[in-house]
C-alpha positions in Angstrom: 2.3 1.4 125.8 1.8 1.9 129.6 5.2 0.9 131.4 6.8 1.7 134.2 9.8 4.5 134.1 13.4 3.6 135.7 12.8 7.2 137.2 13.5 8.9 140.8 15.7 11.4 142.1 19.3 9.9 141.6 20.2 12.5 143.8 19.0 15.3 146.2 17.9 18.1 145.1 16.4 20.4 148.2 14.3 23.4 146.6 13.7 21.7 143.2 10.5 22.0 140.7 9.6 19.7 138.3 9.3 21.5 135.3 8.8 18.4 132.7 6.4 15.6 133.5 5.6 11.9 132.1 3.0 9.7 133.0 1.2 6.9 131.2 -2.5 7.8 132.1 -2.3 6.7 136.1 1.0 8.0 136.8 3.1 11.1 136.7 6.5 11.9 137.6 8.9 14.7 137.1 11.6 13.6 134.0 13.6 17.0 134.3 14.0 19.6 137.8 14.9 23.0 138.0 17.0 25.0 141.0 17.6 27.9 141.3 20.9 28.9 142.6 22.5 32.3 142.5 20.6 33.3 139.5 21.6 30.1 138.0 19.3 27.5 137.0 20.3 23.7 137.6 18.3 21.3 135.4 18.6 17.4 135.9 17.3 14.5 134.2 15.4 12.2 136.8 16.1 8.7 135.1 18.5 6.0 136.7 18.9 4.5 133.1 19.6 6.7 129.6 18.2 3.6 127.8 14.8 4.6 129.3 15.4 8.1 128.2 15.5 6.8 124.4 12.8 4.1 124.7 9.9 4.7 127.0 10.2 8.5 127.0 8.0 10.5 125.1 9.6 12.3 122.0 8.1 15.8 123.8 10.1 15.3 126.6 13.7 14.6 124.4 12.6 17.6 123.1 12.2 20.0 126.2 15.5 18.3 127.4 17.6 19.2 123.8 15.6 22.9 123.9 17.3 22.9 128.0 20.4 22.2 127.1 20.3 24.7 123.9 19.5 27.6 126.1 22.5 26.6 128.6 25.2 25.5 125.2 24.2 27.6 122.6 23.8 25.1 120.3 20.8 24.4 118.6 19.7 21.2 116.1 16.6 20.5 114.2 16.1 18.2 111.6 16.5 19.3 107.8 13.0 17.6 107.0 10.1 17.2 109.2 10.3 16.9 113.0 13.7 15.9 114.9 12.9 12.5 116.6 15.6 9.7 118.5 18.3 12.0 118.1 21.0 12.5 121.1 23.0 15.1 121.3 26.3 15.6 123.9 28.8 19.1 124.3 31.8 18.3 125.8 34.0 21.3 127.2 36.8 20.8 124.8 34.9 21.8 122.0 34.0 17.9 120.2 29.7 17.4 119.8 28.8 13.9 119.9 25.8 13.8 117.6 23.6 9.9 117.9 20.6 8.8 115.6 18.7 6.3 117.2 16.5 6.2 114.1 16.7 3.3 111.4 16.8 5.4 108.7 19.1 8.4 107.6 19.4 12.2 109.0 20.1 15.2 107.9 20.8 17.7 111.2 21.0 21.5 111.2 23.5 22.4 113.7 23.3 26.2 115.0 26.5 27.0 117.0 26.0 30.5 116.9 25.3 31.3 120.4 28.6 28.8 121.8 32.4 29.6 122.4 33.5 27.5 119.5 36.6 29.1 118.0 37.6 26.6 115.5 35.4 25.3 111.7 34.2 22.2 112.1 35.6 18.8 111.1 34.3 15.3 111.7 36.6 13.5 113.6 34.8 9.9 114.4 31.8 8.0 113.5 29.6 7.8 110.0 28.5 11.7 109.8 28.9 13.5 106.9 29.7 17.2 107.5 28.4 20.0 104.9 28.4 23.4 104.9 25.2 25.6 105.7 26.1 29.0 106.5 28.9 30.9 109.1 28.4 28.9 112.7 26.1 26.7 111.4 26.5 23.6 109.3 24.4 20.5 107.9 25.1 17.2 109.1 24.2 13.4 107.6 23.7 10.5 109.5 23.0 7.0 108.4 20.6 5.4 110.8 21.6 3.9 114.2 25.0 5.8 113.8 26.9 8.5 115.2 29.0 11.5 114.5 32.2 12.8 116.2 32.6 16.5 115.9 35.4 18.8 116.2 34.4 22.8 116.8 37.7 23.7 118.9 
């Protein structure tokens, strides 16, 4: 379905490449940036509204953005079975992982923490998930559909 993205720069961004595009056959536009800045790179979601992340962006592009924010975390998910799709996933600095499935049906979620600074085991602290073990730093977790999962790794 052809529709017409909430996007644009929400802010300014001088020196900035696109480096994920969407388009719906007559238009393009940049969904994630990248800056460089003393060796680090910046990356930024162009969308004034997450809801048009989940609903009119293409799967691909959730993708690129979860694979982004791996690289800078160190932590990785994928989906137990078949491709991960409608998943959203949020690292706070304390240490909790906010883990959302948009889907209607149920999820199981690898979770790789390998490559973080997580000291503690993990322990569900809000929300539906289930939490099971997988192996050290990584661990399995089950989510009913349109749920969410609160998780503890401090």
């Amino acid at each position: 379905r052809a529709v017409r993205l909430p996007v644009g720069p929400i802010i300014r961004c001088r020196g900035a490449e696109p480096v994920v595009w969407a388009g719906d056959g007559s238009e393009e536009w940049p969904v994630v940036l990248r800056r460089r800045s003393g060796g680090l790179g910046v990356v930024m979601m162009c969308v004034t509204k997450c809801p048009g992340l989940l609903l009119e962006y293409p799967e691909p592009v959730r993708q690129a953005l979860r694979d982004i924010a791996a690289e800078y975390t160190g932590v990785r998910v994928a989906a137990r079975v078949g491709p991960l799709s409608n998943v959203s996933i949020y690292l706070y600095s304390d240490g909790h992982l906010l883990v959302m499935n948009h889907n209607s049906y149920s999820l199981v979620i690898e979770v790789d923490y390998r490559k973080a600074r997580f000291s503690g085991k993990p322990r569900v602290v809000g929300g539906q998930a289930k939490l099971g073990e997988l192996a050290e730093e990584m661990f399995l977790l089950e989510l009913p559909g349109r749920s969410y999962g609160i998780i503890e790794c401090a």
